[in-house]
C-alpha positions as CSV (number, residue, x, y, z in Angstrom):
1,X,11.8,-8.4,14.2
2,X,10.4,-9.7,10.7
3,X,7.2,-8.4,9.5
4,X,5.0,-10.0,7.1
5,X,2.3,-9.2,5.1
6,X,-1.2,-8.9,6.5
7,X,0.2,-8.4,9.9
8,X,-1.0,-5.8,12.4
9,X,1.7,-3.3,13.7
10,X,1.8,-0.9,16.5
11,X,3.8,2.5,15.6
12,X,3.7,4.9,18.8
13,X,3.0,7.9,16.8
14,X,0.9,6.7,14.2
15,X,-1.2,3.8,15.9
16,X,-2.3,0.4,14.8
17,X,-1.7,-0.1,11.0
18,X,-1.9,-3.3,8.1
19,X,1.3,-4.5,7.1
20,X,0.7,-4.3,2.5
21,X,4.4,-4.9,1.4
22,X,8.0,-5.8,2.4
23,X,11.0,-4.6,1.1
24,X,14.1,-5.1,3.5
25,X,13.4,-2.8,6.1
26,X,11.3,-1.0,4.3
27,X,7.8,-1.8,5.0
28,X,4.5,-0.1,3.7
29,X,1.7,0.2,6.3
30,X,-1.6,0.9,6.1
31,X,-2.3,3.2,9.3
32,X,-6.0,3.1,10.2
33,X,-6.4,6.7,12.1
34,X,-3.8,8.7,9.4
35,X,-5.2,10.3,6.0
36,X,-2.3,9.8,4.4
37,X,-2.4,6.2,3.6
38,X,-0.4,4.0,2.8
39,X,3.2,5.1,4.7
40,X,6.5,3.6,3.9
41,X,8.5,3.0,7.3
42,X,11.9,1.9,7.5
43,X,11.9,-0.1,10.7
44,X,15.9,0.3,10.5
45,X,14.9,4.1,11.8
46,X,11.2,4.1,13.2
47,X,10.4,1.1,15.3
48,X,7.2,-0.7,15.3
49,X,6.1,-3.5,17.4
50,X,3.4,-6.8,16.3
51,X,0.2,-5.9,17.6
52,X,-1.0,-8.1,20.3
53,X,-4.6,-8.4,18.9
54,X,-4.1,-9.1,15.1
55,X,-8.1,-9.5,14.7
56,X,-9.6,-5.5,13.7
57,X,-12.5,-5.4,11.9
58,X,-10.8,-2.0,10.3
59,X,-8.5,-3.6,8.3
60,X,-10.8,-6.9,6.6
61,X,-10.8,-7.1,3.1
62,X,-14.2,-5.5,2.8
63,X,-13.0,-2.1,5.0
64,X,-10.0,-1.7,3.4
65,X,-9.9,0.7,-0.1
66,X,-10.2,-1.4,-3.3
67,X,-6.7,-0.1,-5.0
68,X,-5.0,0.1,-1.6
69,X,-1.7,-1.8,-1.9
70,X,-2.3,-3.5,-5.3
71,X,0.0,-2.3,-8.0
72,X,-2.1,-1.5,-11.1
73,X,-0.5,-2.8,-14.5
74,X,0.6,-0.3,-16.8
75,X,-2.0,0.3,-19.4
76,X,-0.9,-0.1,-23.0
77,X,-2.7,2.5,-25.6
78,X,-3.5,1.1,-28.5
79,X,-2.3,3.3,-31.4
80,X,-2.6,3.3,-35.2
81,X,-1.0,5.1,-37.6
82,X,-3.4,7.5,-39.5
83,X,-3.4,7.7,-43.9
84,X,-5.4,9.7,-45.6
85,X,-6.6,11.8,-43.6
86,X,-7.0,15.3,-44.7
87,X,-4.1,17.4,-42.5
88,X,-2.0,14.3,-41.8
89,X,1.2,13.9,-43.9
């Protein structure tokens, strides 16, 4: 079974959840009754099925958290090299 991105998934332990990312069978869900958010499951080891209904109001845009499932660029510091300053060699 492939999942895709956006899709809703049915785990039997941890309920209906947002598909953000998939690696191979590694795919990281966004479970909407867990704290710990978002899981990595490998669906090689811990099935989940397509939820029937893929339309819950839980998971639009607006609902879900702002950085959930966005990988943030790493932030350059800008740096200068300091002369002249008394204590700096």
């Amino acid at each position: 079974m492939k999942h895709k991105v956006g899709q809703l998934v049915l785990n039997n332990k941890l309920g209906v959840g947002k598909v953000l990312e998939v690696r191979g069978d590694n795919v990281t869900v966004y479970f909407k009754d867990q704290s710990e958010n978002p899981r990595i499951i490998n669906v090689a080891v811990v099935p989940m099925t397509i939820a029937k209904d893929q339309d819950d109001p839980c998971f639009e845009e607006a609902n879900m958290p702002k950085k959930l499932g966005k990988k943030m660029p790493a932030r350059k510091r800008a740096t200068r090299q300091l002369t002249g300053v008394p204590g700096q060699a």
